[in-house]
C-alpha positions as CSV (number, residue, x, y, z in Angstrom):
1,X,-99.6,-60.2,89.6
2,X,-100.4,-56.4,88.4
3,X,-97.5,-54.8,89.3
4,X,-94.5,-55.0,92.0
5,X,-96.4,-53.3,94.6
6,X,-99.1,-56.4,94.9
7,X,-98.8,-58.7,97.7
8,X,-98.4,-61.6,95.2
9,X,-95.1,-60.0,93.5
10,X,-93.5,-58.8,97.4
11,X,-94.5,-61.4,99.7
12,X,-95.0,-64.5,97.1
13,X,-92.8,-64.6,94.2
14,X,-89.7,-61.8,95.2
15,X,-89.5,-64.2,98.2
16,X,-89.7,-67.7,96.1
17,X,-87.5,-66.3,93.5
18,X,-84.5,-64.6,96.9
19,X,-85.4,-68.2,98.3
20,X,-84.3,-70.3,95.4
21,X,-81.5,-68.3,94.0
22,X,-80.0,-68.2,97.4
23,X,-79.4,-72.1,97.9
24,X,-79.0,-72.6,93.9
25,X,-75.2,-73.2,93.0
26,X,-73.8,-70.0,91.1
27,X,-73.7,-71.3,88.2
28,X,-77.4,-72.2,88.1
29,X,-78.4,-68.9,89.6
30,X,-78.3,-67.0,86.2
31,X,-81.0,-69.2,84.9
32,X,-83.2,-69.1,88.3
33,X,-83.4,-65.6,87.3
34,X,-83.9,-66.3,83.3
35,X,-86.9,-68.6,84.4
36,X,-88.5,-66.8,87.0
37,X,-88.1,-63.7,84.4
38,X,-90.5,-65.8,81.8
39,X,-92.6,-66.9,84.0
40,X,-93.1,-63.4,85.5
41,X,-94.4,-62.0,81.7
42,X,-96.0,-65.5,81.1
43,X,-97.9,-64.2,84.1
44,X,-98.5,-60.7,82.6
45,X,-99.1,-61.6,79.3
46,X,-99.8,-65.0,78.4
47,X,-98.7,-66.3,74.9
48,X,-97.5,-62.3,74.3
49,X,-94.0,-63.6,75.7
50,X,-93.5,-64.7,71.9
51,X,-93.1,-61.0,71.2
52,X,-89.9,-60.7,74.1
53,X,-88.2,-63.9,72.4
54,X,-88.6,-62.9,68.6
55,X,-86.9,-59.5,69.9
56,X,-84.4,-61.1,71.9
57,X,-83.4,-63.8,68.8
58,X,-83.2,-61.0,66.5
59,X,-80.6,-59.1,68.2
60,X,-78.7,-62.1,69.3
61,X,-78.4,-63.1,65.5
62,X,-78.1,-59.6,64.6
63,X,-75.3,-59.1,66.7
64,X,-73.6,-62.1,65.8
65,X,-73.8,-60.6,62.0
66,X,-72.2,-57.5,63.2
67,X,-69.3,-59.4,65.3
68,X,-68.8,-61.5,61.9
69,X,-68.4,-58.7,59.7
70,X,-66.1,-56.4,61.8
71,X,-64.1,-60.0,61.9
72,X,-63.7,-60.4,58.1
73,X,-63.0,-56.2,58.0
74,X,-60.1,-56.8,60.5
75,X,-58.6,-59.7,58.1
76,X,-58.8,-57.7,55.5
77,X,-57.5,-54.6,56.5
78,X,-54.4,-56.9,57.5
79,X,-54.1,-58.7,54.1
80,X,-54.7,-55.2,51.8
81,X,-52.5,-52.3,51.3
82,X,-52.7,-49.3,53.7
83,X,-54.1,-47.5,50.7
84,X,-57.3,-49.7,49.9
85,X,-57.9,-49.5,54.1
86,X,-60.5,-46.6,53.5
87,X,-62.1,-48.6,50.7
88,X,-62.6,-51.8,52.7
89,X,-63.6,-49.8,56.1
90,X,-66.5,-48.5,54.2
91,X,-67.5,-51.7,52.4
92,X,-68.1,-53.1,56.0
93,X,-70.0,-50.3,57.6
94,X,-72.2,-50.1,54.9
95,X,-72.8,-53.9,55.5
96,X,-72.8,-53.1,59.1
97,X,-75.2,-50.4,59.2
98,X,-77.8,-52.3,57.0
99,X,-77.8,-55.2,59.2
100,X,-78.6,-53.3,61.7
101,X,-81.7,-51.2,59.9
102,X,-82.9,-54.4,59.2
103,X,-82.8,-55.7,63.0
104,X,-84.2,-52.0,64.2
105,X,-86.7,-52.5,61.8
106,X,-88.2,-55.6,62.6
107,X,-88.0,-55.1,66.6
108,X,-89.4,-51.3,65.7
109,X,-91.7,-52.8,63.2
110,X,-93.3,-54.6,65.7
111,X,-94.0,-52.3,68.5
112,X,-94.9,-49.6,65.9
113,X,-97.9,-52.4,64.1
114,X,-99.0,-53.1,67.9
115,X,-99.2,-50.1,69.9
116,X,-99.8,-47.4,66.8
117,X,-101.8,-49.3,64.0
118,X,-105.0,-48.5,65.2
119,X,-104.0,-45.0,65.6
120,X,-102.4,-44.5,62.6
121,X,-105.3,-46.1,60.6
122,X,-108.1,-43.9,62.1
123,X,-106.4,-40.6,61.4
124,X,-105.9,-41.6,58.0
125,X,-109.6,-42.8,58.1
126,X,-110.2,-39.2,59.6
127,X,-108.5,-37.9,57.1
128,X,-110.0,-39.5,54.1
129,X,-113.3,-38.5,55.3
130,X,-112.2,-34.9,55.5
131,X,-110.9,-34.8,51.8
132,X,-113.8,-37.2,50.8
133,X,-112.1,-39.6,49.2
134,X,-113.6,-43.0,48.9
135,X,-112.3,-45.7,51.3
136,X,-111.8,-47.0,54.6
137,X,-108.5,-48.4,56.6
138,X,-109.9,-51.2,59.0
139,X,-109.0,-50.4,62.7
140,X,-107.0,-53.6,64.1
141,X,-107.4,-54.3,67.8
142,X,-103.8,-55.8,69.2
143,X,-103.5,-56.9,72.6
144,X,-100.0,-55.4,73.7
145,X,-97.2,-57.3,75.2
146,X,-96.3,-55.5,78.9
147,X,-93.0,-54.1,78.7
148,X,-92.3,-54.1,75.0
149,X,-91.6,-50.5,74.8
150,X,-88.9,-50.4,77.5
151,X,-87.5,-54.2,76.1
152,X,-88.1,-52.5,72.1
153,X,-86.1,-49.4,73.2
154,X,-83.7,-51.7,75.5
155,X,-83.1,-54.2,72.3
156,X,-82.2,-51.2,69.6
157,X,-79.6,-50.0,72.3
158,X,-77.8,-53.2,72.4
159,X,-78.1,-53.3,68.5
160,X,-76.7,-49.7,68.1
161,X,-73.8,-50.5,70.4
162,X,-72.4,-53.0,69.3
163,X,-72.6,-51.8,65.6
164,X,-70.6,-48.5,67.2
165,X,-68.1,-51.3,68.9
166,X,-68.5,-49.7,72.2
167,X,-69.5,-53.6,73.0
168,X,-69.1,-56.9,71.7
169,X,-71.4,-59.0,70.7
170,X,-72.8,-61.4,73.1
171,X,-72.2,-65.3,72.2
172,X,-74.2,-66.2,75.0
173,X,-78.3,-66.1,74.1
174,X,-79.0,-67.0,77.4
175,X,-77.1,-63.8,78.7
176,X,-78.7,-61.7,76.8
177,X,-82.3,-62.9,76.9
178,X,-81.8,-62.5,81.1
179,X,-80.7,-58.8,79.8
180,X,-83.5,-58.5,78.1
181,X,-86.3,-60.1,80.6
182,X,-84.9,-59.2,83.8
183,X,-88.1,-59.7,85.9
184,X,-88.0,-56.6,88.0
185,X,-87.4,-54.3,85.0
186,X,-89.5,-55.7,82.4
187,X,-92.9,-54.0,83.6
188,X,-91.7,-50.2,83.8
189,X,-88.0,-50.0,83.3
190,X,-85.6,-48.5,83.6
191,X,-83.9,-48.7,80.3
192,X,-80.9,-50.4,80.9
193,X,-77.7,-50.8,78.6
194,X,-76.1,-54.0,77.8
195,X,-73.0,-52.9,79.6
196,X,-74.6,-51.4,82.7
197,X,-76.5,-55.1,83.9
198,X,-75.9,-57.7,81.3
199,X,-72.6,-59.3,83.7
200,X,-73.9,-58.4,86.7
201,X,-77.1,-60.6,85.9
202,X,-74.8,-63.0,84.5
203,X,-72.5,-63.2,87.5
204,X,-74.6,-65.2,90.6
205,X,-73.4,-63.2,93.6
206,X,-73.8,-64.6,96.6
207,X,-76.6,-64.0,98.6
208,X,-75.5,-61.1,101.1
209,X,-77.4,-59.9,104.3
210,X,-76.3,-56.0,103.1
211,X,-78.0,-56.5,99.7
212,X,-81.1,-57.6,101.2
213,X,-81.4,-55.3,104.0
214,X,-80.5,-52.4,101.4
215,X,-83.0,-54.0,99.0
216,X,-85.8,-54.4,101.1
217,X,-85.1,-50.9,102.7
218,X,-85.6,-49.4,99.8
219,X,-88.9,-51.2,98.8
220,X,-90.3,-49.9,101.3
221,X,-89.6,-46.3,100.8
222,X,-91.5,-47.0,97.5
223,X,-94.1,-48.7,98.9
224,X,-94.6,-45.4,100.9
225,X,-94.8,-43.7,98.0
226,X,-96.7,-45.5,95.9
227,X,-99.3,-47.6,98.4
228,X,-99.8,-44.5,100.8
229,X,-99.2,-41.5,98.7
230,X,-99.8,-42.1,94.8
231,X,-103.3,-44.6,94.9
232,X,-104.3,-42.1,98.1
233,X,-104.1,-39.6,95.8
234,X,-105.8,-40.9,92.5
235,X,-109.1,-41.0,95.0
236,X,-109.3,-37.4,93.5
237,X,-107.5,-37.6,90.6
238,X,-110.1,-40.1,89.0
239,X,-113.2,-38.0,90.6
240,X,-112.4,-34.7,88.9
241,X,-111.0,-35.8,85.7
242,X,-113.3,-38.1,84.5
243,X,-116.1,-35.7,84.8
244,X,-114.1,-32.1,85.4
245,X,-117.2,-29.9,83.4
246,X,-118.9,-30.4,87.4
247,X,-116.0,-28.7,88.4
248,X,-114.7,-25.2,88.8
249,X,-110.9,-23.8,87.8
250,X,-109.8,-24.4,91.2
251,X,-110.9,-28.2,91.8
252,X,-108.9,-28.5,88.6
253,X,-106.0,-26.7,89.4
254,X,-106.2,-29.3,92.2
255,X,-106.2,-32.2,90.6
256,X,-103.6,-31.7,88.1
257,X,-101.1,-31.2,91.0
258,X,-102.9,-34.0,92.2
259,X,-101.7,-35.9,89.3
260,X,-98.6,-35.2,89.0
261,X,-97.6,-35.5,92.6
262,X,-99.3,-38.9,91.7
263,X,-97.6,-39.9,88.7
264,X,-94.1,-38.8,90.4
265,X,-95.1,-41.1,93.6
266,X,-96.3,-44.0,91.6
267,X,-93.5,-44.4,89.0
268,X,-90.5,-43.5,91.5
269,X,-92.1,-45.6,93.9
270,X,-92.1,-48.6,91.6
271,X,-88.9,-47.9,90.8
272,X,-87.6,-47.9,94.4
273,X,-89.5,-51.3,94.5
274,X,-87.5,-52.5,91.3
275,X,-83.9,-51.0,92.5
276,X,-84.3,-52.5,95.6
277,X,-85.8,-56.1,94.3
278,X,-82.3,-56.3,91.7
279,X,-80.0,-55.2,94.3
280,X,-81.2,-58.2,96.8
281,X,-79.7,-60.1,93.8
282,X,-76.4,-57.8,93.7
283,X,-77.0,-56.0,90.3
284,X,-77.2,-52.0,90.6
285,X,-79.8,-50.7,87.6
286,X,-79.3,-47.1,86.7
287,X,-80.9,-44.7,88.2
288,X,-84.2,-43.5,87.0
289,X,-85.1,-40.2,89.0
290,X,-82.9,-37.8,91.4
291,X,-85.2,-35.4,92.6
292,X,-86.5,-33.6,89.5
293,X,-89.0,-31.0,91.5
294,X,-85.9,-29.3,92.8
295,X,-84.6,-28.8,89.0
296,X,-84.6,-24.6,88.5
297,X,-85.4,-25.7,84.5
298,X,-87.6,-27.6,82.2
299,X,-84.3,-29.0,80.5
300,X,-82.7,-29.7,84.0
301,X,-86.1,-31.3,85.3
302,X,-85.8,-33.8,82.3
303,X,-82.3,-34.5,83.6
304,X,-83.9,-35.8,86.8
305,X,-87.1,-37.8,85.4
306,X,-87.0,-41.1,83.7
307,X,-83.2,-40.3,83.4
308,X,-82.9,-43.5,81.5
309,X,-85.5,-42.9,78.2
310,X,-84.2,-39.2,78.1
311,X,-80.3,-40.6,78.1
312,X,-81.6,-42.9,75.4
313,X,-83.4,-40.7,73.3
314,X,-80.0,-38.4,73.8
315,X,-77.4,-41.1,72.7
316,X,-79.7,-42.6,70.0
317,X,-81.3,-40.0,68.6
318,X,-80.2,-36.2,69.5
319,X,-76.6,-37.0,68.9
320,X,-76.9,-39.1,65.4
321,X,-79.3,-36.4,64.4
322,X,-77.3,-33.2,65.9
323,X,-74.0,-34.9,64.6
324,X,-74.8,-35.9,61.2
325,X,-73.4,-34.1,57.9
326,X,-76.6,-32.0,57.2
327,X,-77.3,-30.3,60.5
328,X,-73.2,-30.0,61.0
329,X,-73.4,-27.9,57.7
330,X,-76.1,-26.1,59.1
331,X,-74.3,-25.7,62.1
332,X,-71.2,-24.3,60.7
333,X,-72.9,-21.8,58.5
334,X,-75.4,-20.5,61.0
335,X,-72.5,-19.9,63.5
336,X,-70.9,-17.4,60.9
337,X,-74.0,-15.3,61.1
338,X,-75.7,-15.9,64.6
339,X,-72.4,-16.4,66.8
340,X,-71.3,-19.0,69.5
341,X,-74.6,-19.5,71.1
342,X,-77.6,-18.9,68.8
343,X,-75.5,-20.8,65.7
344,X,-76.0,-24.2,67.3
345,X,-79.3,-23.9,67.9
346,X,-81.5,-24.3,64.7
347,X,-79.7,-27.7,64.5
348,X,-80.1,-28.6,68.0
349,X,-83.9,-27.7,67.8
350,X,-84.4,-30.2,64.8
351,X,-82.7,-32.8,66.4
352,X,-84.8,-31.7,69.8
353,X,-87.7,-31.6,67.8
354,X,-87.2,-35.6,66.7
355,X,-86.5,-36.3,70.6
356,X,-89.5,-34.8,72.0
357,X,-92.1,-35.9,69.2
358,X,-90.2,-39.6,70.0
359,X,-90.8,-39.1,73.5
360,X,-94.8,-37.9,73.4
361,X,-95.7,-41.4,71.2
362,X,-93.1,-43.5,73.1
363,X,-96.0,-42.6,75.9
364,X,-99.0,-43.5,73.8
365,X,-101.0,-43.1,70.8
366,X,-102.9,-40.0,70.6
367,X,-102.7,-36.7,70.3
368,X,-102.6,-35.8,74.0
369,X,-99.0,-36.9,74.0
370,X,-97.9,-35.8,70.7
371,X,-98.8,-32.3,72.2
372,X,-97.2,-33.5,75.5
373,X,-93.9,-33.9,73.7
374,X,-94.3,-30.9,71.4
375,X,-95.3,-28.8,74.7
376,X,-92.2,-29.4,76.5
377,X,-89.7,-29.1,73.1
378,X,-91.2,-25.3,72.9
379,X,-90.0,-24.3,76.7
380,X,-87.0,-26.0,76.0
381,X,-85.9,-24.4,72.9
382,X,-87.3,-20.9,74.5
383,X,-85.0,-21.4,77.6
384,X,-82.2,-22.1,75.6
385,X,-83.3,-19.2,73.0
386,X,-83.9,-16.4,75.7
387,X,-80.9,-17.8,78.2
388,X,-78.2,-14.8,76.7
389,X,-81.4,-12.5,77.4
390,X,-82.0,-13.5,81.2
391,X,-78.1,-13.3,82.0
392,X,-77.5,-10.1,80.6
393,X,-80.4,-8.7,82.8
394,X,-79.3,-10.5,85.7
395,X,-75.9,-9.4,85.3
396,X,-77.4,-5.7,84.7
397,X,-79.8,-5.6,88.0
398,X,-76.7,-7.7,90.2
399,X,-79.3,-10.4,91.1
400,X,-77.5,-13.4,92.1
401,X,-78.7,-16.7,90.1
402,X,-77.1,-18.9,92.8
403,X,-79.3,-17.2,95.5
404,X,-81.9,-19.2,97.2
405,X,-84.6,-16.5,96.3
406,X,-83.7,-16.6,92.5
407,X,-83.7,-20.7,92.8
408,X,-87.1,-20.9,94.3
409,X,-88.6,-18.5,92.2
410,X,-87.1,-20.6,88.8
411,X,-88.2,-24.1,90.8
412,X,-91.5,-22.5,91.3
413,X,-92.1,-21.6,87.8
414,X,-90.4,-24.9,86.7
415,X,-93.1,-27.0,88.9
416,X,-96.0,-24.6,87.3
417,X,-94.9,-25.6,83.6
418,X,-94.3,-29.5,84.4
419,X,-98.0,-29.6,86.1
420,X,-99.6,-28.2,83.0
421,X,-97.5,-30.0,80.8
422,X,-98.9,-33.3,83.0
423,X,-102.6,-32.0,82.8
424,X,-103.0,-32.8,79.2
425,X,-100.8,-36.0,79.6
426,X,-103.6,-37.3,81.7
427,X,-106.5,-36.1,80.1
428,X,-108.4,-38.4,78.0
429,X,-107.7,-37.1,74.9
430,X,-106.4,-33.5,73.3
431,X,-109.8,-31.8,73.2
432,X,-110.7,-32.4,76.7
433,X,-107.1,-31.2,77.8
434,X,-107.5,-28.0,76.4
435,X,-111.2,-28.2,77.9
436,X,-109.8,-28.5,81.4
437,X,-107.0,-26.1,80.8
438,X,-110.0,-23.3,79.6
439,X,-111.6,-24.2,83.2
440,X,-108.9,-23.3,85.4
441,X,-108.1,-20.6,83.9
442,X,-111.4,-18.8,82.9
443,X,-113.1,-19.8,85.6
444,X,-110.5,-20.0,88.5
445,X,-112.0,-19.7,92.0
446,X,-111.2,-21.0,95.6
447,X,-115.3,-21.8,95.9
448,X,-115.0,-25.6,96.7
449,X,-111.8,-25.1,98.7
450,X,-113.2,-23.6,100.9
451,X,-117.0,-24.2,101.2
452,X,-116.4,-27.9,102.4
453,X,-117.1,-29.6,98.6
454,X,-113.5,-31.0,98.6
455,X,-114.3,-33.1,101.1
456,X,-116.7,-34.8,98.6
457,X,-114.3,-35.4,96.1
458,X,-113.1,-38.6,96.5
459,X,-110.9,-37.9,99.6
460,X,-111.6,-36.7,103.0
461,X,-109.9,-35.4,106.1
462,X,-108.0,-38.2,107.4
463,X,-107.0,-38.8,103.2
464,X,-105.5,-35.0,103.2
465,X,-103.6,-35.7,106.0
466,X,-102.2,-38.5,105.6
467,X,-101.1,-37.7,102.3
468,X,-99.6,-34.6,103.3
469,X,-97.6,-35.9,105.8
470,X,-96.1,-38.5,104.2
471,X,-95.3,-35.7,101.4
472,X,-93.7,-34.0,103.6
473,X,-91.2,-37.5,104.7
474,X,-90.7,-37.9,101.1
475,X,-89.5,-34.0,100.9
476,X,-87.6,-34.2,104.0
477,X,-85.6,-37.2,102.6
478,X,-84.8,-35.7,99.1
479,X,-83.8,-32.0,100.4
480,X,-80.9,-34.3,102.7
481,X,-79.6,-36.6,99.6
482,X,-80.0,-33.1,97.6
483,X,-77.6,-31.9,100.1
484,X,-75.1,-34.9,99.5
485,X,-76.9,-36.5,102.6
486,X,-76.4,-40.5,102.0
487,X,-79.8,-41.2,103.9
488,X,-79.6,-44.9,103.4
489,X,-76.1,-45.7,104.7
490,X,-77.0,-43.2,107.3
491,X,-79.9,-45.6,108.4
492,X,-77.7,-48.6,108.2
493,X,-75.0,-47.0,110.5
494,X,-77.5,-46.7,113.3
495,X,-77.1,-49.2,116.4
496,X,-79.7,-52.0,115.8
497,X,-82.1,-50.8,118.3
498,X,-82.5,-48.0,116.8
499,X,-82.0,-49.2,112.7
500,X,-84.8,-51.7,113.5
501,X,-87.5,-49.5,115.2
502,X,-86.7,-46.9,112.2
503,X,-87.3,-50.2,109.8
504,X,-90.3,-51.0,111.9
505,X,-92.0,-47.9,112.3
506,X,-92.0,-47.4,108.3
507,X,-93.1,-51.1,107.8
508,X,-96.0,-50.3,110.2
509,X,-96.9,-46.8,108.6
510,X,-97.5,-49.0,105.4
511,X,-99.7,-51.1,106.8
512,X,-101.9,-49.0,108.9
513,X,-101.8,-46.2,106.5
514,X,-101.8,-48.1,103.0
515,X,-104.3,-47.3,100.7
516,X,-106.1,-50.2,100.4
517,X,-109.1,-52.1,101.9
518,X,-112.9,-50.5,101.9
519,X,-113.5,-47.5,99.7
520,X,-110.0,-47.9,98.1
521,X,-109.7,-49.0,93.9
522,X,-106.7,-50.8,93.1
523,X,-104.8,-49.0,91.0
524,X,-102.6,-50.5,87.9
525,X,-99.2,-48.9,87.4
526,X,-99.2,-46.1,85.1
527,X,-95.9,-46.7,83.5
528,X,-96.9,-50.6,82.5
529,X,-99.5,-49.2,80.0
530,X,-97.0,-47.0,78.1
């Protein structure tokens, strides 16, 4: 089972799993979905699942330290006089707070060893050699749990909550191991918070023929995505970038749209797949994408992609950071001599600066995505640094930011900057990012677009067309929810004939036009590896 496109996850184990939970008294349903949960990363990983249930004990006890010591703080705030309140508040959170540095650190600790030893040690390596000093960090080899980053960043969440009391602590281990392993999220998200799924997991709806029909409706707009559009699609993508000195500015060019056409098709597809698999069992998982190509922004786009790691990084890291004594100080004295708009901003940047370098290595190790992260922190800060500059001049030649000319042009440019930012993202490594970059722009020409070599690239008529117009479905659909279109219910509201031959006709398209079969590679989710 490779990911939740495979036949052996949607017409083998979703069924089993719908199958079983269905007839299994409620109260037994919970752990149907606990079991099938473990054996799904049993599956994927092996004897790796230790990694999930040492993360999962930690917080359970570590949250159970927490509830205890807000307990004995309430008693004693009752049994002490009003004036010795402040004294004993502060007692506890500092308890508090280095209960839950420990707990961070060991679930942190963990994923940092696993995924970023090996990195770590061969720069410093690098680095020794450079300065000539006289030794050698060995370079460990770690095989890496799937999941552990979205379960890692999942786990802190819970951990930070309840220390902030927004929640309390969960008595139940077996609730909040199903939080944490919830089969169809554990591969590639989203990030969910304790209070969004853990009940709903908990609860054992019954089976309902609206849930499944939604569910399975949506996995199949995924599988659209991802089986026709995305792996169609990385035919290309793998052609030109793993060998792109054979090719010209333009085939690059190509390729990194390519990509990130891909990258948007394959993850959103598998998360339609995993939306639509949780809501068969009645539980609604945030939303992780709402149409980010038609953001005008950078900042806006990463409103609308992977909404649940940038809300994360926002709650867990931008605000502590943005909020806490030092950068407040800074804040109030830079507002005194930069005003209302630039004042906040060399506080906001730092913080910013901490989200973005977070997000590049929350991808992978290596340089490529530290850049990745530090690429899209600099248009951020400059849209937010030249915003007073571009509204003055807007406001000075009456142009209309509302306008549909003005929107296009800013989506345009917004799609431009994403795509580059994506081109070094998938390039192997730093140096053959800025390699490819020097390509298509140096030597940018429309040579094997036109002459008839794109056909040898991996992808040939049929491939283009297909592809395009199944792009252009997956357009038509987000331009009507953009425009408050409910497209689903829509569906649903048809007469049956008609619901049925629309359900039919998009089954069939799958099938026929799948990329699969003869001349087609298999291609693992993206997401899984990060």
């Amino acid at each position: 089972m490779t990911s939740y496109c495979s036949l052996l996850y949607l017409v083998i184990f979703l069924p089993a799993v719908t199958a079983v939970w269905g007839i299994a008294p409620r109260s037994w349903r919970p752990f149907v979905l606990l079991g099938a949960s473990y054996a799904f990363f049993w599956e994927l990983s092996g004897k790796l699942v230790f990694f999930l249930f040492l993360a999962t004990l930690v917080i359970y006890l570590a949250g159970l330290r927490l509830a205890a010591l807000k307990k004995t703080r309430d008693r004693l705030l009752k049994e002490t006089q009003k004036s010795e309140h402040k004294a004993v508040r502060a007692s506890c959170r500092s308890r508090q707070r280095l209960v839950l540095l420990i707990a961070a650190a060991a679930v942190l600790g963990i994923l940092i060893v696993l995924k970023y030893g090996a990195f770590v040690n061969e720069n410093l390596n690098a680095l020794a050699g450079w300065l000539r000093l006289p030794f050698r960090l060995p370079v460990p080899s770690f095989l890496l749990p799937i999941g552990i980053s979205f379960y890692s960043l999942q786990a802190i969440s819970y951990l930070s909550d309840v220390y902030r009391e927004t929640i309390e602590a969960d008595r139940n281990p077996f609730r909040l191991a199903l939080y944490m392993s919830f089969f169809p999220q554990l591969m590639e998200g989203p990030i969910c918070r304790y209070a969004q799924t853990a009940q709903a997991l908990w609860q054992g709806q019954k089976l309902s023929f609206r849930n499944l029909t939604f569910g399975v409706q949506r996995i199949a707009f995924g599988m659209l995505k991802k089986a026709v559009i995305a792996d169609r699609l990385n035919l290309l993508i793998e052609t030109v970038f793993d060998d792109y000195a054979q090719y010209d500015g333009g085939v690059i060019a190509l390729s990194m749209f390519f990509y990130t056409c891909q990258l948007y098709m394959e993850f959103s597809g598998t998360m339609d797949v995993v939306a639509g698999s949780a809501e068969i069992f009645g539980v609604t998982l945030p939303e992780n994408f709402r149409r980010p190509f038609l953001a005008p922004t950078i900042s806006k786009f990463w409103t609308r992609w992977h909404i649940t790691l940038g809300t994360w990084f926002k709650d867990y890291v931008f605000y502590p950071l943005s909020m806490s004594k030092r950068l407040t100080r800074l804040t109030v004295r830079a507002r005194k001599h930069l005003g209302n708009h630039y004042g906040p901003i060399p506080a906001a940047a730092a913080a910013l600066l901490a989200v973005w370098l977070g997000n590049g290595l929350w991808h992978g190790a290596g340089w490529h995505y530290i850049f990745f992260g530090l690429y899209h922190f600099t248009w951020i800060l400059f849209e937010n640094l030249t915003e007073p500059v571009v509204r003055t001049y807007a406001a000075k030649w009456r142009i209309n930011r509302e306008s549909l000319p003005w929107r296009m042009m800013q989506i345009t440019r917004t799609i431009l900057l994403v795509n580059v930012g994506e081109l070094f993202f998938r390039a192997a490594s730093l140096r053959d990012g800025f390699a490819m970059f020097g390509r298509m722009t140096g030597d940018f020409t429309l040579r094997s677009l036109t002459n008839g070599a794109i056909w040898n690239l991996g992808m040939d008529r049929l491939d283009f067309l297909i592809a395009g117009i199944s792009l252009a479905l997956v357009l038509t659909v987000h331009i009507l929810c953009e425009r408050g279109v409910a497209v689903r219910e829509t569906v649903a509201g048809q007469a049956r004939p008609v619901r049925w031959a629309l359900y039919s006709a998009l089954f069939l398209y799958i099938v026929i036009f799948g990329a699969y079969g003869e001349g087609y590679v298999p291609v693992d989710p993206i997401y899984a590896g990060f």
